[in-house]
C-alpha positions in Angstrom: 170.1 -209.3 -36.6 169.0 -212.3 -35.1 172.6 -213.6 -34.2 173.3 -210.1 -32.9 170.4 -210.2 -30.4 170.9 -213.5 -29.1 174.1 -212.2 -28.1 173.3 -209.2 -26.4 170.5 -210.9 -24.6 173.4 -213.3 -23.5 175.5 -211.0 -22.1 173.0 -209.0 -20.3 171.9 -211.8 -18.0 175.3 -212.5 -17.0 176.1 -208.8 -15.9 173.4 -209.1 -13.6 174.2 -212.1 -12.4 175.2 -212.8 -8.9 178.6 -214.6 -9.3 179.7 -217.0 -6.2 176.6 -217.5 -4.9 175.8 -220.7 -3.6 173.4 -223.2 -4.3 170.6 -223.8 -2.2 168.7 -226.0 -3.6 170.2 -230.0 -3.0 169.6 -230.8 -6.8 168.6 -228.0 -8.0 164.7 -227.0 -8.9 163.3 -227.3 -12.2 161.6 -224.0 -13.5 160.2 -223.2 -17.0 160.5 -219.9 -18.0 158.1 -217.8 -20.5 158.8 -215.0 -22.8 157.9 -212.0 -21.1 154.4 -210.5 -21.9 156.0 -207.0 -23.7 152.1 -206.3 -25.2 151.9 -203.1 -22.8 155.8 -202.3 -23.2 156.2 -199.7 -25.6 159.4 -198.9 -26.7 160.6 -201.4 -24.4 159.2 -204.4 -26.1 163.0 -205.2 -27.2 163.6 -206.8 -23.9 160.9 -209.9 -24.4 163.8 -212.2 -24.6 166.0 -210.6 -22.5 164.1 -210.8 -18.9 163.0 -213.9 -19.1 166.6 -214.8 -20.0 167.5 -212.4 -16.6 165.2 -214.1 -14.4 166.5 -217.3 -14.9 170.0 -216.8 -14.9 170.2 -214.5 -11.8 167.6 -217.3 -10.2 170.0 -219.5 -11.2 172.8 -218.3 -9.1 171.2 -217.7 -6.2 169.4 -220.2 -5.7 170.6 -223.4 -7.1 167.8 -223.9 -10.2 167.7 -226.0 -13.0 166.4 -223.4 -15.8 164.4 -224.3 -18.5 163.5 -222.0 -21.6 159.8 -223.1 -22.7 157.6 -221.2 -25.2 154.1 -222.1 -24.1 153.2 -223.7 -21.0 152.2 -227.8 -21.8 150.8 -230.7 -19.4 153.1 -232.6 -18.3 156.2 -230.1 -16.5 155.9 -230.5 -12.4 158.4 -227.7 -11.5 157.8 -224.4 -11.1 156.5 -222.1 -13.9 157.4 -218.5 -14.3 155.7 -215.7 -16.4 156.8 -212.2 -16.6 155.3 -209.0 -18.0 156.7 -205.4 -18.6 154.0 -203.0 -18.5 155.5 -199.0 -19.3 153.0 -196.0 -18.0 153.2 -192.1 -17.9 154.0 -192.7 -14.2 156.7 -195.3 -14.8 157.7 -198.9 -16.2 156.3 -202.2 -13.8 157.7 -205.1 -13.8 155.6 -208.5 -12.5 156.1 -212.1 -12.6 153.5 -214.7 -11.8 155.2 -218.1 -10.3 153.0 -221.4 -10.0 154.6 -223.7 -7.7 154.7 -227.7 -7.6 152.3 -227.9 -5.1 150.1 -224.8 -5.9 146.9 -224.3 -7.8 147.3 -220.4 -7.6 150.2 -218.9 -8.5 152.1 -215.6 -6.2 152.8 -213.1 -7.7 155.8 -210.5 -7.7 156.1 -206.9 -8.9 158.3 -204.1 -8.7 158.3 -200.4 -10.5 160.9 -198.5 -12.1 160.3 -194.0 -12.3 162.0 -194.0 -15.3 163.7 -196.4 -18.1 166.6 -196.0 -16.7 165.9 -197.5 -13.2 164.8 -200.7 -15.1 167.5 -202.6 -14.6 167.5 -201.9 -10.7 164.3 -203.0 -10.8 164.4 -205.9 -12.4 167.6 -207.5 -9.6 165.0 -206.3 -6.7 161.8 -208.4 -8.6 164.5 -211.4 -8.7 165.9 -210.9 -5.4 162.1 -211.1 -3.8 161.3 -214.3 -5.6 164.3 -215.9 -4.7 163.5 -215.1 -0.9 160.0 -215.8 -1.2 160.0 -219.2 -3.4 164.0 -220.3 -2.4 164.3 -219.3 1.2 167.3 -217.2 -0.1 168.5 -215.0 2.9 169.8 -212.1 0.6 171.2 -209.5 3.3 173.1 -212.3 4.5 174.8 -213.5 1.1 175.2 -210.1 0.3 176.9 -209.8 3.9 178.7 -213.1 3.6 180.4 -212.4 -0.4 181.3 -208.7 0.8 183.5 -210.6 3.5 185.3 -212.7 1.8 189.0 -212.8 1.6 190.4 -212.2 -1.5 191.7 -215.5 -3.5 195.4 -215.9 -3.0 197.4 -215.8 -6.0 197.2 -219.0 -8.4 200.8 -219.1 -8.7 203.6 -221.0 -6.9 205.4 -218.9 -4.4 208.9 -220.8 -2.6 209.0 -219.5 0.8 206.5 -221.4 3.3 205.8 -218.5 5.4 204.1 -216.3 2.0 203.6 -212.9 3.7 201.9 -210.1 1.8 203.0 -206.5 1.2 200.9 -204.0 0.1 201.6 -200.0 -1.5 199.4 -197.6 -2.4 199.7 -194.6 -4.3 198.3 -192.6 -7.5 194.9 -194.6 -7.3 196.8 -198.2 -7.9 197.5 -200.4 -5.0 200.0 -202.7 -5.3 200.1 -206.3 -3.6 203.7 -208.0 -3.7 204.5 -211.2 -1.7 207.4 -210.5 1.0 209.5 -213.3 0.0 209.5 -211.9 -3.8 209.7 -208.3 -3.4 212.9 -208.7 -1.1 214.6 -211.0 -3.7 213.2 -209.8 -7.0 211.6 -206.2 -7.1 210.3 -203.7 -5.7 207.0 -202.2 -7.4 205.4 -198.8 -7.1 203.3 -196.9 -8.7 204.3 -192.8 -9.5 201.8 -191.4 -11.5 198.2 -192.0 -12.6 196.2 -190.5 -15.3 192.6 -190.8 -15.7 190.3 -190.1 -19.3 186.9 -188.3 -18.6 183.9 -191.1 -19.7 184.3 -192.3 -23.4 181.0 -192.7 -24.9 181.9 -195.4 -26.2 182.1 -199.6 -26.1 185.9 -200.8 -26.1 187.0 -203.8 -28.0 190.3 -203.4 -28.4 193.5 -200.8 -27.4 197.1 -200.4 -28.2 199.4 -198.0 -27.1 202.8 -196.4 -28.3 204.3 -193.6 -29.7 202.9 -193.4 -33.7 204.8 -189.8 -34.9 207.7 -190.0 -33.0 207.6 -187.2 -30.8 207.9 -188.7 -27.7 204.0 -188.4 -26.0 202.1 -191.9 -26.0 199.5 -192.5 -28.2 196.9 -194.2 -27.2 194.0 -196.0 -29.9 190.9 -197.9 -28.3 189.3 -199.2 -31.3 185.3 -199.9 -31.1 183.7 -202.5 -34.2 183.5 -199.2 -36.1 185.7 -196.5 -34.9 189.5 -196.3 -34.2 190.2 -193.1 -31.4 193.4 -192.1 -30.3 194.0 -190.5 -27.7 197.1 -188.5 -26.2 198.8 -188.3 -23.0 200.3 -184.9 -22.9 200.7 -182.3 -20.3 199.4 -184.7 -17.8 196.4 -185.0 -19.3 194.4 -187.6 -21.8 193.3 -186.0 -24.6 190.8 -186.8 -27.4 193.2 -186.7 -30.6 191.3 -188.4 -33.7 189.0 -190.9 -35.0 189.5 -193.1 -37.5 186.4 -194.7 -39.0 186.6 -198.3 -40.1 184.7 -200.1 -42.6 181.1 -201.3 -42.3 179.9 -204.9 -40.5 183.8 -205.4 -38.8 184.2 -207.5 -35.6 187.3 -206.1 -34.2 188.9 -208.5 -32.0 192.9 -206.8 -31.7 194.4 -203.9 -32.2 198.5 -203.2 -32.0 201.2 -200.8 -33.5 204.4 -201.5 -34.9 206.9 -199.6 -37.2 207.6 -202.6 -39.5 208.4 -200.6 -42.4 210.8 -198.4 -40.7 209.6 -195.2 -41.7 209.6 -193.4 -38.6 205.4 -193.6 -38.5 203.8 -196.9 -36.6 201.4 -198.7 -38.5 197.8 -199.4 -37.2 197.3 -203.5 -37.0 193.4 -203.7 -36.9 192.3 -207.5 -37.3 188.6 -208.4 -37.7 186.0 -210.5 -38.8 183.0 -209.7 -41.4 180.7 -212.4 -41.3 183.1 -214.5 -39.5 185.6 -214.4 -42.3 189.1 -212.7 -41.5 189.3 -208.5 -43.1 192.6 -206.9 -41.2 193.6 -203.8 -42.3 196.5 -201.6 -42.1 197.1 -197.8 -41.8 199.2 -194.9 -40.5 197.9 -192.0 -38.8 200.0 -188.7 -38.8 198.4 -185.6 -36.9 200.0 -183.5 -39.9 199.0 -186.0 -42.7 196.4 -187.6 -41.2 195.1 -191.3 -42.2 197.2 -193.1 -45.0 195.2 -196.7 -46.0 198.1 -199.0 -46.5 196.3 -202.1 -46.9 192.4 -202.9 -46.7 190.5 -205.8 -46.4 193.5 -208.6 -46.2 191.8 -211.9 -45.9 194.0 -213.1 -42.6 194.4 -212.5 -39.1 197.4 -210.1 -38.8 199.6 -209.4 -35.8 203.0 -207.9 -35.0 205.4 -210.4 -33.4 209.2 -210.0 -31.9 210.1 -213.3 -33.5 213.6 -214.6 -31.8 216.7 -213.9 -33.6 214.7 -211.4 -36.0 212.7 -208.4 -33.9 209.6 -207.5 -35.4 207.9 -209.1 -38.1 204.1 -209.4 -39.1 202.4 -212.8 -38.2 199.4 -214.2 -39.7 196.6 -216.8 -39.8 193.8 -218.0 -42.1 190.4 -218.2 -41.3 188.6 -221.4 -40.7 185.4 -222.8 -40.3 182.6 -220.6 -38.3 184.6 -218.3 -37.4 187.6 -220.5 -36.2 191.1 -220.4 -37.9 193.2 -222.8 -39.5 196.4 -224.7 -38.4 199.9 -222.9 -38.7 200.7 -219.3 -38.0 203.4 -217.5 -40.7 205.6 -214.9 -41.2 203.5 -212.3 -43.9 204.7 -209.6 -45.4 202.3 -207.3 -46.9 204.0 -205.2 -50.5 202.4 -202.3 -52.0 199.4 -203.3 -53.9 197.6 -205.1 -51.1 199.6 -208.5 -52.4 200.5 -210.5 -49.5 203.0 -212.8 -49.3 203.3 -215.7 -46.7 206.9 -216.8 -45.2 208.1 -219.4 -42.7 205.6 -221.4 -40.3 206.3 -220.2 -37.0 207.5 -222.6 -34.0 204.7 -222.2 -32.1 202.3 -225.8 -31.1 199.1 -226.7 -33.4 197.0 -226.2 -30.8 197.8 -222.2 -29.9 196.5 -219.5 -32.2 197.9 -216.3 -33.0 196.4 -214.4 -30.4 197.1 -216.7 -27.8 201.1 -216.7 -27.4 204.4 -215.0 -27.2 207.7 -215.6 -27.4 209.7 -215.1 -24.3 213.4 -215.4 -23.3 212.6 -216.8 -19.8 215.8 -218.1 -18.6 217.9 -215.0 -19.8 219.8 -217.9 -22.4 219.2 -216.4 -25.5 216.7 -219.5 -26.5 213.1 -218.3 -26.4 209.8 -220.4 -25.1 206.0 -220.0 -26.3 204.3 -218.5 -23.3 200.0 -219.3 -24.3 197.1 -218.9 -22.7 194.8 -221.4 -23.7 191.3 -222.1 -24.7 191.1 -223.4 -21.1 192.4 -220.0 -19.8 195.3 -221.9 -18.5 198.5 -220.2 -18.9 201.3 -222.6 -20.6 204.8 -222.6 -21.1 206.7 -224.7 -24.0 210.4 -224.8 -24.5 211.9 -224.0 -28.1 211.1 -228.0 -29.3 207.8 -226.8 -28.0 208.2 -229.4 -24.9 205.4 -228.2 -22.1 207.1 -227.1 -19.1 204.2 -225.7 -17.1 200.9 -225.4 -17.4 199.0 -222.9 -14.9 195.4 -223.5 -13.0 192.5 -221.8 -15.6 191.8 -218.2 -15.1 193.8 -215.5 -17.2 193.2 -214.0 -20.0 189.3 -213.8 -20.1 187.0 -211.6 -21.9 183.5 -211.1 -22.9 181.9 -212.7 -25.5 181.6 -211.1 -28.8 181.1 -212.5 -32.3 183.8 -213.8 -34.2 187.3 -215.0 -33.0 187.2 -213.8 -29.5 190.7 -214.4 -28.7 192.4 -214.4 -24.7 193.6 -210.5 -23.4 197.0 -210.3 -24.8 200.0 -211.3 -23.2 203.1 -208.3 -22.5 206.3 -209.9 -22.4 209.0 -207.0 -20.4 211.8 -207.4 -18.1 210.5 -205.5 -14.7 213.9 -206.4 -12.7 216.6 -205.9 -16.0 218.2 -209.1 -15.2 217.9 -210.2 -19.0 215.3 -212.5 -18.1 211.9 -211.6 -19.9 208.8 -211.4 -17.4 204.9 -212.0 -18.1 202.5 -209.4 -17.4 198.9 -210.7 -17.7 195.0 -210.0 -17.3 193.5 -211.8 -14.5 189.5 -211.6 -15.0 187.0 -213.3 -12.4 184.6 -215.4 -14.4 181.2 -214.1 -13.3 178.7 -215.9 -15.9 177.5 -219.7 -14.8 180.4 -222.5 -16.3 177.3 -224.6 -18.1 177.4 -221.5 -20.5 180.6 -221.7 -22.3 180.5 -220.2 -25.3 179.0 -216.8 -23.8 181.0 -215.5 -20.8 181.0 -212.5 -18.9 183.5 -211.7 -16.4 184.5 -209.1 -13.4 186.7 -208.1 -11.1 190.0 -207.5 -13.5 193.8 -207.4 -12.0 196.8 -207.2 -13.9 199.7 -209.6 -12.5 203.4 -209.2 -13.5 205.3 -212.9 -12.8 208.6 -214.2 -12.8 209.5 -217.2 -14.6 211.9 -219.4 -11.8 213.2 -223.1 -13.7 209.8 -224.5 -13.6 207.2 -222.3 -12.3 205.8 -218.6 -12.5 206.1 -216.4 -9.0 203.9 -213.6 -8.7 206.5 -210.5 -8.5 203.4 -208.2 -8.2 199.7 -207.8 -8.6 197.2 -204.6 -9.0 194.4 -203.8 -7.3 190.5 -205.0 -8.5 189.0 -203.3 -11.2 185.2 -203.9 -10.4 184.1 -204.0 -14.0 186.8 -206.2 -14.9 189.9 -205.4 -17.8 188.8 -205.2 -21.1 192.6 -204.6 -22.6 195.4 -203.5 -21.8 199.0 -202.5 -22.3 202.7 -201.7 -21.2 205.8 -199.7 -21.9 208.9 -199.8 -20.4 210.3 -196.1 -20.8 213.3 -196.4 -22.7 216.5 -195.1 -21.3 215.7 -195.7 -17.3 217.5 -199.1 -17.1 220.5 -196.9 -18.0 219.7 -193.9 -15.9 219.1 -195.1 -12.4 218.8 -198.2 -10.4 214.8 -198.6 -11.3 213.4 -199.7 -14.6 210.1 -197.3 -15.3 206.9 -197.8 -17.6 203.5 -197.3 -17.8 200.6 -199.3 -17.5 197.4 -198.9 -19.6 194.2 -199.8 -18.7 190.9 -200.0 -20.4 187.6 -200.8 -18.4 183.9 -200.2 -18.3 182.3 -197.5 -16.7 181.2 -198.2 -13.4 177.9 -199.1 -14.0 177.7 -198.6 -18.0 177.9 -202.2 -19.1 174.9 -202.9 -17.5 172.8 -200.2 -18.5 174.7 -200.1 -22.1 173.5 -203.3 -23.3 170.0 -203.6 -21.6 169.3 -199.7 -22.6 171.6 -199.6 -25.7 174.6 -197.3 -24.4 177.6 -197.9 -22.9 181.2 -196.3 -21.8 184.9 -196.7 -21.2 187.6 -195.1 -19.0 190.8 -195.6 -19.5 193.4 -194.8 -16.7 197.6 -195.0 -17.3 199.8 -195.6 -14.4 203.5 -194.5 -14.3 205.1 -197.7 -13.0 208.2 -198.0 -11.0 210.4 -201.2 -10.5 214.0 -201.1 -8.3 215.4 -204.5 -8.7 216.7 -206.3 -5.6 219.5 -208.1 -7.2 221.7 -205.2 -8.1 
């Protein structure tokens, strides 16, 4: 209960952080922080931790401070001291904090009220954003003012022509950013369609996509630690389908569906943690037969892989120590009975886990690399004697904290311009939480990126618009049949974010949404 506190307390102060701020203060000032006096709270007592916690780390980033997390004030500290209070009334929740300065013998004080619970967390930014102005000399209109404006960061990836010039399309509620140079030689991207869910109640932690029964609509699951739903798109419309419920105390950290056994029906790939120990199951979901269990808690971390020269197999990985996992990922196969028996070791470096890689046919030779994206968030590239051949500036692949293995957003491996050369199509999430903080990161502004693999380096062959809340999963599918058909090569893009707004108020009031949106994709490749 303790652990699981900790962490929500952790993620909350970086959602309401203000990431990209600069520093203001030289060095940096030392301030202790208090728990918050939560004596007058009510049923908002919860949140002793947490707004201390908020204070300092949105302080933190806008003004430069050295935080310090102190349980009683002692002789001896010569920085500044804060001490908050929540104080809840018939006429609405307050929110104070009391500051004594280096120099001071008096403290100032600070304090701001919320009408409702719900306006807390509004209330709480404004309390931080007057002490930072007051005690910091922060100028927050202008910051405000000044991050609004600024340009958008180029892409991280190489590009060959000096002259870059950028193109942009928009259409269906996805814009579409290609570089000139790219889009004249490569492929030309558009989007044609775009579907949008109504507001899930719920938290995503994982999502798949594909068709489960056969009957040619997209299924799509978005599984939460305790519920699998899947979801339709039919008649140009999401739909609510099902719910699976999974077992008690689960971490769910991937989700995928494959038809390994060949029967015509995908199996449901959920892999978890209990207690930081690995418990995966498999099942198949029929909207005639509904759930079938095919195997429950296997003591591994389970994946379906295309493995070259052999398609589809099922990959796994044993746990390790707190929550970790042990060297060498293998072929499994699961029989009837819930045995399990382990294959080959796979080709893949020591240092990548299962989550982290694919295998790609970059250069169109029939000899696949392992693309990764590492701890680091760097994305990497090793030829088949697992050589490294590139190795990317950090930044893909991120995602929020959570307990357990908390592995990168997966990696899509497609061909967008049907040249027989497989292309990458990532998750690009802004870090947002401070970089001292490493084991607990929060991110924003999400953007998927489809690149081009070109001897030695990736080239951006297109890029999405910013998702605010940032991407918590996502997925592709190339509709089958269109390389055939026309010029173009079609899919669909699936996207799962927060609610705008619902992260925040999810974890500091205890709710929390989704919306998922699918875009019909279009690519007409240059080179034909």
């Amino acid at each position: 209960m303790q652990r699981s506190f900790r962490k929500t307390v952790l993620i909350l102060l970086f959602c309401i952080l203000l990431p990209g701020a600069s520093a203001f203060a030289a060095e940096g000032d030392k301030v202790a922080f208090y728990p918050t006096d939560v004596s007058e709270a009510g049923e908002l007592a919860y949140l002793r931790e947490s707004v201390r916690m908020m204070l300092a780390s949105r302080l933190s980033g806008l003004a430069g401070i050295q935080p310090q997390f102190e349980e009683k004030v002692t002789a001896g500290f010569t920085g500044y001291r804060v001490q908050s209070r929540i104080v809840s009334a018939e006429n609405g929740v307050t929110v104070s904090a009391s500051v004594l300065t280096p120099s001071a013998i008096i403290p100032v004080s600070f304090k701001v009220t919320a009408g409702e619970h719900s306006q807390v967390m509004k209330a709480l930014e404004e309390l931080v954003d007057k002490m930072a102005e007051s005690l910091f000399d922060v100028k927050i209109k202008a910051l405000s003012a000044a991050i609004a404006s600024k340009p958008a960061a180029a892409t991280s990836f190489h590009t060959p022509h000096p002259d870059r010039q950028v193109k942009e399309n928009s259409g269906f509620g996805l814009s579409i950013t290609q570089d000139e140079f790219v889009a004249q030689m490569a492929v030309e991207a558009t989007a044609t369609e775009r579907y949008k869910s109504t507001l899930l109640s719920f938290v995503s932690r994982a999502m798949s996509a594909g068709d489960l029964d056969g009957d040619s609509f997209d299924e799509i699951l978005i599984a939460t630690n305790t519920t699998i739903h899947i979801l339709q798109l039919r008649d140009k419309r999401i739909q609510p389908l099902s719910t699976v419920a999974l077992p008690a105390l689960l971490q769910v950290h991937a989700l995928n569906v494959a038809d390994l056994n060949e029967n015509g029906v995908m199996e449901i790939y959920v892999s978890a943690t209990r207690k930081g120990d690995p418990r995966s199951f498999v099942l198949e979901w029929h909207p005639e037969t509904g759930v079938t269990w095919l195997h429950k808690e296997v003591p591994k971390y389970i994946r379906p892989l295309r493995l070259p020269g052999k398609g589809l197999v099922l990959a796994g990985q044993s746990g390790g120590l707190e929550g970790g996992v042990m060297a060498g990922i293998y072929q499994l196969s699961l029989v009837p009975g819930g045995q399990i028996v382990t294959g080959e070791l796979l080709p893949v470096p020591e240092s990548v886990n299962l989550f982290e890689f694919v295998f790609a046919d970059l250069e169109g030779d029939g000899v696949a690399e392992v693309v990764a994206i590492t701890k680091k968030e760097e994305l990497k590239v090793f030829d088949s004697n697992l050589e490294l051949l590139y190795t990317s500036p950090p930044g893909f692949g991120g995602r929020d904290a959570a307990k357990g293995l908390n592995p990168p957003i997966r990696l899509v491996v497609t061909d967008f311009d049907a040249d027989g050369n497989d292309d990458i199509l990532l998750v690009d999430n802004e870090l947002a939480s401070p970089k001292m903080l490493k084991k607990s990161k929060y991110y924003k502004n999400g953007q998927v990126r489809g690149l081009l693999w070109d001897k030695d380096l990736f080239l951006e062959i297109w890029r999405t618009n910013i998702f605010q809340e940032a991407i918590s999963d996502f997925h592709f599918l190339p509709l089958s049949g269109t390389e055939e058909s026309s010029n173009s090569v079609g899919g669909r893009l699936f996207v799962v974010e927060p609610a705008k707004g619902s992260l925040l108020e999810g974890l500091l009031l205890g709710g929390g949404a989704t919306r998922l949106s699918v875009f019909g994709m279009e690519f007409v490749p240059k080179s034909k």
